[in-house]
C-alpha positions as CSV (number, residue, x, y, z in Angstrom):
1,X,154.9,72.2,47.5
2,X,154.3,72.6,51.2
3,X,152.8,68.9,51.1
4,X,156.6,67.6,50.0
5,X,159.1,69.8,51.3
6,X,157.9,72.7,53.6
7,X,161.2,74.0,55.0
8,X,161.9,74.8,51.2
9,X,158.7,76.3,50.4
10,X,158.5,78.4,53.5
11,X,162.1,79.7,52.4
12,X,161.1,80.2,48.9
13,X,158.1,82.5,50.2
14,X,160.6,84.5,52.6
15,X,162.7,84.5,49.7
16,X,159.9,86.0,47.3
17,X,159.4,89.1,49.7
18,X,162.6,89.8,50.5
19,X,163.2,90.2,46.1
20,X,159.7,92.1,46.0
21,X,160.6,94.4,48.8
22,X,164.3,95.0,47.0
23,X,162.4,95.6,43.8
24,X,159.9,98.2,45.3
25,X,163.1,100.3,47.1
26,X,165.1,100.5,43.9
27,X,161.5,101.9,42.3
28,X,161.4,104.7,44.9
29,X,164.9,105.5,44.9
30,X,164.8,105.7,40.8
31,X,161.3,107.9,41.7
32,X,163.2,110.1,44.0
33,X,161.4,112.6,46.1
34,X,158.5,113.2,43.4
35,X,156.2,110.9,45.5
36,X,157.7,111.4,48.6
37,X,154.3,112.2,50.3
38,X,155.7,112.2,54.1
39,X,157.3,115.2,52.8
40,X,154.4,117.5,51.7
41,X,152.7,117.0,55.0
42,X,153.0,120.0,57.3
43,X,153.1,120.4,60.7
44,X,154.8,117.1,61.3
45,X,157.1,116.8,64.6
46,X,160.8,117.0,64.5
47,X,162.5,114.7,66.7
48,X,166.0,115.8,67.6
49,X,167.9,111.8,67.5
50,X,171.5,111.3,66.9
51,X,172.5,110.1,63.3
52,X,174.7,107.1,65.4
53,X,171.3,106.2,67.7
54,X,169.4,106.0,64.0
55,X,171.9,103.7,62.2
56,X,172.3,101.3,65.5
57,X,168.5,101.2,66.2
58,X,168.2,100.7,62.4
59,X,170.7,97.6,62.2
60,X,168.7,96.1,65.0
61,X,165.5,96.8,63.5
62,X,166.9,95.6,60.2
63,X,167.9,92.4,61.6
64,X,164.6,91.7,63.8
65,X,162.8,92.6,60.2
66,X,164.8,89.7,58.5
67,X,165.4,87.0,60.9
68,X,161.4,87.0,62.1
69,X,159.9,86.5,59.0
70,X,162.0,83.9,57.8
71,X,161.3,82.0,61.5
72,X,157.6,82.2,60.7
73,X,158.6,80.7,57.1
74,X,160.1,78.1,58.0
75,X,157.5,77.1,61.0
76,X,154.6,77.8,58.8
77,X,156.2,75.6,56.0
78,X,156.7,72.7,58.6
79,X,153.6,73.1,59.7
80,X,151.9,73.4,56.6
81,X,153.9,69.8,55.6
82,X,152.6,68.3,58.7
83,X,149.0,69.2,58.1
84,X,149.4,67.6,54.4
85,X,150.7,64.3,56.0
86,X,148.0,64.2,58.4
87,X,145.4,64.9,55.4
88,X,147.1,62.4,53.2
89,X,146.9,59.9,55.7
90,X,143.4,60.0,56.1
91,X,142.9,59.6,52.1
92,X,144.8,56.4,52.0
93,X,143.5,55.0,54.9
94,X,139.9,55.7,53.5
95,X,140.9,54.4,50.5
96,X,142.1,51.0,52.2
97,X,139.0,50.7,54.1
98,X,140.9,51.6,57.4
């Protein structure tokens, strides 16, 4: 699809994670703390943050987590369109003899 249209493809991709990664957190929160491994570990630090600092930081981090991906999407799908048109070119031009 990348040869035809590689914005859409790239998008569809980006698209395709972000409903995989929705999928998993729904499985975890229906699994609740039962395979919460971080949890059984002992002796792991406890850093004192601000609940406000967390939710702000998070937002960013949230946003950074979205928007990058879907940049490399949609460059990786133009790109990936480009190198078909170079590659097709070369077909028809061996096929005219060029």
């Amino acid at each position: 699809m990348a040869r035809f249209d590689g914005v859409k493809q790239g998008l569809a991709v980006w698209l395709w994670g972000i409903i995989v990664a929705i999928v998993l957190a729904i499985l975890a929160a229906v699994a609740g703390s039962r395979f919460n491994v971080l949890a059984q570990v002992q002796g792991q630090p406890n850093i004192p943050v601000d609940g406000s600092a967390l939710t702000a930081g998070g937002l960013i981090g949230l946003a950074i987590a979205i928007l990058v991906p879907l940049l490399g999407a949609i460059l990786g799908g133009k790109a990936g369109m480009r190198f078909h048109r170079k590659v097709d070119q070369v077909g028809i031009d061996h096929q005219t003899g060029l």
